[in-house]
Every structure is written in structure tokens, then in C-alpha cells.
C-alpha positions in Angstrom: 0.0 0.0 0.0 2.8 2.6 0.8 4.5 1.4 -2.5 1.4 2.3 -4.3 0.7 5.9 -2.6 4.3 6.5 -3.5 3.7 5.7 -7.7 0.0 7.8 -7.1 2.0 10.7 -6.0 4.8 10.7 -8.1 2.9 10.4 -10.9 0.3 13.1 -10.1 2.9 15.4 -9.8 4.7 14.6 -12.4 1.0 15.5 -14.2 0.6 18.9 -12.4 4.0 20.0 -13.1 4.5 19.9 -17.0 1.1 21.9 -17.0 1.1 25.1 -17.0 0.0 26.4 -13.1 -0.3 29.7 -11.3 2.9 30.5 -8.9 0.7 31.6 -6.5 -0.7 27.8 -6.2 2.4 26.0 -5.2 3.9 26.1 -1.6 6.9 24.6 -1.1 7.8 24.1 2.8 10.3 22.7 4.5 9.3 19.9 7.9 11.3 19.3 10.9 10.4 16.6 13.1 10.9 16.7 16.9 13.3 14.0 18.7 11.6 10.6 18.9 13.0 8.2 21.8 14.5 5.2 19.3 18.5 5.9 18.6 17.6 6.6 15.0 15.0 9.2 16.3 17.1 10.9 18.4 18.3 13.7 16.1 15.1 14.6 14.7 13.8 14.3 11.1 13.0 16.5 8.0 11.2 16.5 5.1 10.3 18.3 2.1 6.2 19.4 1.4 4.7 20.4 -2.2 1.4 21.8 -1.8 -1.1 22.7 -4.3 -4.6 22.9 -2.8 -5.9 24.1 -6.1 -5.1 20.8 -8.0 -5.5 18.8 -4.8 -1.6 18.0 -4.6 -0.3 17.6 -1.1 2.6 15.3 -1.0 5.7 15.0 2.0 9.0 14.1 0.0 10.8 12.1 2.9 15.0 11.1 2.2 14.8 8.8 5.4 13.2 5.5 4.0 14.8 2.5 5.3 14.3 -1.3 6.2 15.1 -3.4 8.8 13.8 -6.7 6.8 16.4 -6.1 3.9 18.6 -9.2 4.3 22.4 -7.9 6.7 21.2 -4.6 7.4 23.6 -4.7 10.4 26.4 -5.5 8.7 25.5 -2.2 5.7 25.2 0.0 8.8 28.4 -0.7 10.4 30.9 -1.1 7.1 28.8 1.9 6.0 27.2 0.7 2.9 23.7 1.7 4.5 21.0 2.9 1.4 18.6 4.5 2.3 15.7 6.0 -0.1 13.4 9.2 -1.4 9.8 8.0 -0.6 6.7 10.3 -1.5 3.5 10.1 1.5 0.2 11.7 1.1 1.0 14.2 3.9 -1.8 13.6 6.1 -0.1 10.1 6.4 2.9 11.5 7.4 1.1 13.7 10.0 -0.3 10.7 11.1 2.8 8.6 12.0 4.9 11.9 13.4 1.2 12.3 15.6 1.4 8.6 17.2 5.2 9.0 18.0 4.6 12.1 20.0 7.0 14.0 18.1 6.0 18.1 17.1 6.0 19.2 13.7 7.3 22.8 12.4 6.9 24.1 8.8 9.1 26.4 7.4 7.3 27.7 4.0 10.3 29.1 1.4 10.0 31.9 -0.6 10.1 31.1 -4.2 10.0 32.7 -8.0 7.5 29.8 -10.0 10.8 29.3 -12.2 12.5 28.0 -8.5 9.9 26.4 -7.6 9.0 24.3 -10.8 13.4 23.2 -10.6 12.8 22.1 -6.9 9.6 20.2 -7.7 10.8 18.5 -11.0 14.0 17.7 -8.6 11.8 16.0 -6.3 9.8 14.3 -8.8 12.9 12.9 -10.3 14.6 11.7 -7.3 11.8 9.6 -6.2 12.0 7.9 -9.5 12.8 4.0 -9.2 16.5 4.6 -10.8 17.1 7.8 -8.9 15.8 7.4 -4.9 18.3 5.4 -3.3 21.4 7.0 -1.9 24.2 6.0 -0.2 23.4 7.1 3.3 25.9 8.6 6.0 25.1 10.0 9.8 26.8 13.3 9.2 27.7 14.5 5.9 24.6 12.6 3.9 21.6 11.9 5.6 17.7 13.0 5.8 18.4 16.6 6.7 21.5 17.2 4.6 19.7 16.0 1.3 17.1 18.2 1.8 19.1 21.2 2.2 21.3 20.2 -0.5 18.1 19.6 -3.1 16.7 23.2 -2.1 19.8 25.4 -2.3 20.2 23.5 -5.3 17.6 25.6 -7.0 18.9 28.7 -4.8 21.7 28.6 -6.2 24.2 31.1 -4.9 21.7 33.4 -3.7 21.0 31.9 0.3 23.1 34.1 2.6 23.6 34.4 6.3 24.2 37.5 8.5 24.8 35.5 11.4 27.4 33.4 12.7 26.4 29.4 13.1 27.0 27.0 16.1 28.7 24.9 13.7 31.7 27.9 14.1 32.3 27.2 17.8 31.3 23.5 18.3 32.1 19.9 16.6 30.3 17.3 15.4 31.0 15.3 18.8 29.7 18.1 20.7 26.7 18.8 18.6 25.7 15.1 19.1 26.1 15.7 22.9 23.2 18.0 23.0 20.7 15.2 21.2 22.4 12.6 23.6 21.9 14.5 27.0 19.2 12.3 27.9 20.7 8.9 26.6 24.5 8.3 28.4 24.5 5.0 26.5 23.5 5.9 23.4 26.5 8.6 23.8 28.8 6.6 25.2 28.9 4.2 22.6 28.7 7.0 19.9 31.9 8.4 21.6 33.3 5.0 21.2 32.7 4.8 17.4 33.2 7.8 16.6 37.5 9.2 16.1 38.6 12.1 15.7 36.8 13.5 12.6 34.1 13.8 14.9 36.1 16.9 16.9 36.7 18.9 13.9 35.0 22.0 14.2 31.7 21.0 12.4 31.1 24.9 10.5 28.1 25.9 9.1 27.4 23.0 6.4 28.9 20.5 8.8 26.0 21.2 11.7 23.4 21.0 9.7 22.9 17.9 9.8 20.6 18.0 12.9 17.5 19.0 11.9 17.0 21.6 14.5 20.2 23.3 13.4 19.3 23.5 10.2 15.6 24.8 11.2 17.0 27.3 13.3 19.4 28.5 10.6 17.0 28.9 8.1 14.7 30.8 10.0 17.2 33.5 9.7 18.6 33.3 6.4 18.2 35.5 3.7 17.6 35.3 0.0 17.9 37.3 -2.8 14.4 37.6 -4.6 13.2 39.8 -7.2 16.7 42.4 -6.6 16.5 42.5 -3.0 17.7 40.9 0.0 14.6 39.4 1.9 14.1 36.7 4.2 14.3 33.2 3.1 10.6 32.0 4.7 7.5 33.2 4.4 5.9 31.9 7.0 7.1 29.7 9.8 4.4 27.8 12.5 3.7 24.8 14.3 2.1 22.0 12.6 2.5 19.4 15.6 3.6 20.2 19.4 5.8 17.6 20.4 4.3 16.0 23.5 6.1 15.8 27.0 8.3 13.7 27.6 9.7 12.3 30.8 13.0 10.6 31.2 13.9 8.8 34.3 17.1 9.3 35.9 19.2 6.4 34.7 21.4 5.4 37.9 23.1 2.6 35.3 25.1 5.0 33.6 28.3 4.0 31.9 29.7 6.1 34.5 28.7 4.2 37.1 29.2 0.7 35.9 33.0 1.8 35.1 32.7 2.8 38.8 31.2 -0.7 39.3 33.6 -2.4 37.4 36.4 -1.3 39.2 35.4 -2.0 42.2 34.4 -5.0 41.7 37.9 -5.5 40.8 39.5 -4.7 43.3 37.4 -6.9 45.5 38.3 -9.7 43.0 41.9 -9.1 43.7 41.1 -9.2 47.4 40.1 -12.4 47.2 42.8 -13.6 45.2 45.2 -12.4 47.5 43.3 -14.5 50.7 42.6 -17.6 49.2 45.8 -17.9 47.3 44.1 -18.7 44.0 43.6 -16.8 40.6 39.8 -16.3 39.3 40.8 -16.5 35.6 37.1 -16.1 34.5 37.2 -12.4 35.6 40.1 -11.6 33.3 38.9 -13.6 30.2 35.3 -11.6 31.0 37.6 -8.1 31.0 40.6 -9.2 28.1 37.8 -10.8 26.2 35.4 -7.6 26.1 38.5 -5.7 25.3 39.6 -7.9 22.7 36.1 -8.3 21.1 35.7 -4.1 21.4 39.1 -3.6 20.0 38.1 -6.1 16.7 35.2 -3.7 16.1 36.9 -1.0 16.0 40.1 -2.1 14.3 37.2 -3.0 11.3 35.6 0.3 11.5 38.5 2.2 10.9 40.4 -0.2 8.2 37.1 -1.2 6.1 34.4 1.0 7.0 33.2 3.4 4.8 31.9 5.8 7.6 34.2 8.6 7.3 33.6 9.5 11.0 34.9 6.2 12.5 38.7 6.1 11.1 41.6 7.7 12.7 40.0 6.4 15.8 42.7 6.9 18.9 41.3 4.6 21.5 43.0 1.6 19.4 45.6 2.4 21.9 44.1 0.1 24.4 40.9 -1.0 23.0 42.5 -3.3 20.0 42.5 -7.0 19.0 45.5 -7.9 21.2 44.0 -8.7 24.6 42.3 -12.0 22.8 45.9 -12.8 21.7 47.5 -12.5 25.4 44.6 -14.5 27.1 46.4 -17.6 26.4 49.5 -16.6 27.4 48.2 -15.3 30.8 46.1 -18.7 31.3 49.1 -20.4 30.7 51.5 -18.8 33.1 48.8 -18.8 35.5 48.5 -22.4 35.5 52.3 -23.0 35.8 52.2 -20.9 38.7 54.9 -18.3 36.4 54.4 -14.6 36.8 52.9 -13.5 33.4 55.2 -11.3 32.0 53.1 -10.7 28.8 50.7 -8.1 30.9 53.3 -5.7 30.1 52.1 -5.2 27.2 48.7 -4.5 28.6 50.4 -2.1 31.3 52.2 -0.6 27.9 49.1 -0.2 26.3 47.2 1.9 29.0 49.9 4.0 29.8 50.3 5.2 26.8 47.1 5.9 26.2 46.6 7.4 29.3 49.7 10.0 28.9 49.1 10.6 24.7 45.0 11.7 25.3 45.4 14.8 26.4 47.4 15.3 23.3 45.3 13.5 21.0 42.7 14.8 18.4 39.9 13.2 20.2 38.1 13.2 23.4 37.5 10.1 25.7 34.8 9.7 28.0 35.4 9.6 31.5 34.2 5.7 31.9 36.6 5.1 29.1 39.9 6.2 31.7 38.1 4.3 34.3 37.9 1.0 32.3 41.5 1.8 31.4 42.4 2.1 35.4 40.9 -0.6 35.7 42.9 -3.1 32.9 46.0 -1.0 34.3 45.5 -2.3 38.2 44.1 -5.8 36.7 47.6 -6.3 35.0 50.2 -4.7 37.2 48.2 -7.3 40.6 49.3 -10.1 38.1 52.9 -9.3 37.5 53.0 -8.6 41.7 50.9 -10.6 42.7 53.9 -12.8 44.2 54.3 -10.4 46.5 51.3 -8.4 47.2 50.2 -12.1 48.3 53.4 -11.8 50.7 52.1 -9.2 52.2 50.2 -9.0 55.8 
């Protein structure tokens, strides 16, 4: 059925547009979507709307089509090779499904000549074609938001200005994301994770507008010239939807708090080791092996991902495929009573990271030097742990 409304639409717009119609009947308007509470909601959404109530045209031109069902969509996202597609709703659908998720709706209406405005639509029209809808998408330089900017100035040529400076100036892409993520520490912790040090660049102007709201917000003040002078960009701006309230518990379970956790626990692991005179190898193939399995993920991200976001990613220091390699080692020396001498290389690993971050490109969560404490106090009990045992 959705397949269906999307042929209808394109086709009766395709119709209306070779005719010959009023400028005064079209309205072209940009949609932003409020935050939803699902990861990929988190940022917002936009859309593009082509309205003619004369010919009984109403249609939302959405670039954020995607499927779950479509046979190793997990493995697309994370190598990068995620499509997603231009899909064409009878608007009062789309008001209907932005309605049940809570989320507000705000319409920015653009001012446009009927020469812009007949470009922009047959731009539309043609993206949604079969041959022409899919893109290749990607979280900050190519996505929902950025496509519809992109289709619109398009048309605008070079004739969009701003007289006022952007957030993009002052903040990065990292620290945009923050502000979605407030709400959600996991969600931003494991962004942080993924994400290396492109992510700190400062983002600019073209950079930030990838979040819907900054783009909203920017165009609400943007200028354009029209007809020899410099007006503003919208006609009109108002609220379609009002998001609805939202509540979000306190989450106690935050990453900073289990790397809190996790150290303690540690050390109470190493307290027993040093009473009972034995070695709980299950705690350091649970650590080593998360490590190990964490540094894999990343070690693929950077070398065959095509993300640009993810490479020249830092915390390879000490989150890298190595640990999995020593495990045997350790469990080996352990069991011959030996000290394991190859936990210098995990005592290498941390330190270095530990000393180069402040100099590094990126930033790193707190929980991050916590879990690094953590591996660092883990390895150095195991090389000593002849004679911490000695002690009283």
C-alpha cells in the first residue's frame, strides 16, 4: 500500500507539473520533526512538502526511507554501505505517523520565484523515480536533513546568505551530538566510542546542519535574494504538531557508574585472590575478552568501514584486537604458577594511552579512563601478585 501511494504521488505530480499552473498555487515548505526516543529518532527528522490545494496536490517528499527486513542490514550499517531512499506520502499520512510518535511538527514555508519552484519540484519528482531514490546514506555528511538542504539550495543557487554566525563555528560534530544525547549516556557513550577524531573537527556551518533543528533554526534567519533585493528566506514559519512531554527517568546505570562498578568489583576480585591464594581466571577472560572483542570492532571500523567518521579512531591504543591474543599466554603462566610477564604489554598499552590523550585529536569519555584504570590495576596485581600475596 505505501508502494502504491508513492507511484500515485509521483505520478500526479509529475501530471501537475509539465502543466502550466499559477505561482501563487504551489507552496513549497520545509518539515522538521521533533526528537523521537528510538536511537535513529534521536536527532530529529526532516522532510520536504509540495502543496497545491488548487489541484489537490499535497505530497511530504521524505529522504529517510529504510528497512530493517532487507537481508544484513547490520552489517551495511556498520561497514557503511547503509542505502537509504526518497519516498513520497500523502501528507496527512505523514502527520499521522509523526502524531502517534509524540514527536512536534514545524513548517518552514520558502520563498520562491514559480521558475525556482517548478526546478525544486521537478528535482523531487525525479529523485523519487525507481533509478534515482536510493542513496548512499551517512550519519553526518549525507543523511535526511543534509539532502534536503542540498536539493533546495540547489535551486537557490548562490543566492542563500547568512548574517549570522552558526553554532557549527564554535562546536564539533562530537559536541553537537552531545546535546541530542543528553538524555541517553548509553547511546552517547557508545557514539563516543565509534566515533574518532573527525568527529572533533569544528563542524562549520554545512557541517552542523545535519541536525534537523540546526538547520531549522538556521534557516529561520537566512536571507535570499528575490526579485533584486535581499529578503528573508521563509514566508511563514508555524507549528504543525507540538511535540508532546516527555519524561526521562534518571538512569542510575550509567556508563559512569558501571565503570565505577567495574572497578570496584575488581579490586574486591583481587582481594580475594590475595586471601585464598588462587587466581579467578574467569574475571580476566570476561575483562581481556570484552577488550579484545571491542578492539576487533573498532580495528574493522577504521580499516574497512566506509563511515568517514569512524577512522583515525585513537582509542586503538588500548581497546585493540591484542588482549584476545595474550589470554592464552596469561592462562598459561597462570597455571604454571609463572608470573605472566606478557601483561606488560597491557600495562604498555594503558599507559600510553593514558599519557598521549590529552594530546590526541579526540576526546574520551570519562568511563573510558576508568575502564583503562581498571585493565592498568588488573595487569600490574598479576605481574605482583607474588608479592602483594606476601604481604600482611
Amino acid at each position: 500500500m505505501f508502494a502504491l501511494r508513492n507511484i500515485i504521488a509521483s505520478l500526479l505530480l509529475s501530471f501537475y507539473i509539465v502543466s502550466v499552473v499559477s505561482a501563487d498555487s504551489r507552496e513549497v515548505s520545509i518539515l522538521t520533526c521533533s526528537p523521537g526516543d528510538k536511537v535513529y529518532e534521536l536527532f530529529g527528522h526532516t522532510a520536504l512538502r509540495v502543496c497545491d490545494p488548487e489541484r489537490g496536490v499535497d505530497a511530504v517528499f521524505n529522504y529517510g526511507l529504510f528497512s530493517f527486513d532487507k537481508p544484513g542490514f547490520i552489517w551495511r550499517f556498520v561497514s557503511g554501505e547503509t542505502d537509504y531512499l526518497l519516498g513520497v506520502i500523502d501528507f496527512r499520512h505523514f502527520m499521522a505517523e509523526y502524531e502517534a510518535r509524540g514527536s512536534g511538527v514545524t513548517e518552514q514555508v520558502l520563498r520562491l520565484d514559480s521558475l525556482q519552484k517548478s526546478n525544486l519540484i521537478n528535482a523531487l519528482v525525479r529523485n523519487s523515480l525507481p533509478e534515482y531514490r536510493k542513496y548512499r546514506y551517512n550519519f553526518l555528511y549525507n543523511n535526511c536533513t543534509t539532502k534536503a538542504r542540498d536539493v533546495v539550495c540547489g535551486v537557490l543557487s548562490d543566492e542563500l546568505s547568512y548574517d549570522f554566525p552558526s553554532v557549527g563555528d564554535t562546536l564539533s560534530f562530537r559536541q553537537i551530538i552531545h546535546g541530542f544525547t543528553r538524555d541517553y549516556p548509553w547511546y552517547a557513550f557508545g557514539m563516543d566510542i565509534l566515533l574518532g577524531a573527525p568527529a572533533d573537527v569544528t563542524a562549520g556551518r554545512s557541517g552542523a546542519q545535519f541536525a534537523p533543528i540546526i538547520l531549522k533554526n538556521e534557516l529561520a534567519g537566512a536571507n535570499i535574494l528575490y526579485n533584486g533585493e535581499i529578503v528573508p528566506l521563509l514566508i511563514s514559519q508555524r507549528e504543525l504538531l507540538l511535540p508532546q512531554p516527555k519524561y526521562h527517568a534518571p538512569d542510575n546505570f550509567s556508563p559512569f557508574n558501571a565503570s565505577l562498578l567495574l572497578l570496584l568489583f575488581t579490586f574486591v576480585v583481587m582481594l580475594c585472590e590475595k586471601r585464598s591464594k588462587k587466581t579467578y581466571l574467569l574475571w580476566d577472560v570476561l575483562l581481556m575478552g570484552i577488550q579484545g572483542v571491542a578492539g576487533c570492532i573498532l580495528a574493522f571500523l577504521v580499516l574497512f568501514s566506509q563511515h568517514p567518521a569512524v577512522d583515525e579512531n585513537w582509542l586503538l591504543l588500548f581497546l585493540n584486537p591484542l588482549p584476545l591474543l595474550m589470554l592464552p599466554f596469561l592462562i598459561k603462566a597462570v597455571r604454571n604458577k609463572k608470573t605472566p610477564h606478557v601483561m606488560w604489554m597491557q600495562v604498555a598499552m594503558v599507559v600510553l594511552f593514558v599519557l598521549l590523550s590529552p594530546l590526541l585529536p579526540q576526546y574520551f569519555p570519562t568511563p573510558l579512563y576508568i575502564c583503562a584504570v581498571t585493565l592498568l590495576v588488573r595487569s600490574l596485581f598479576h605481574i605482583y601478585k607474588k608479592n602483594i600475596c606476601a604481604l600482611d
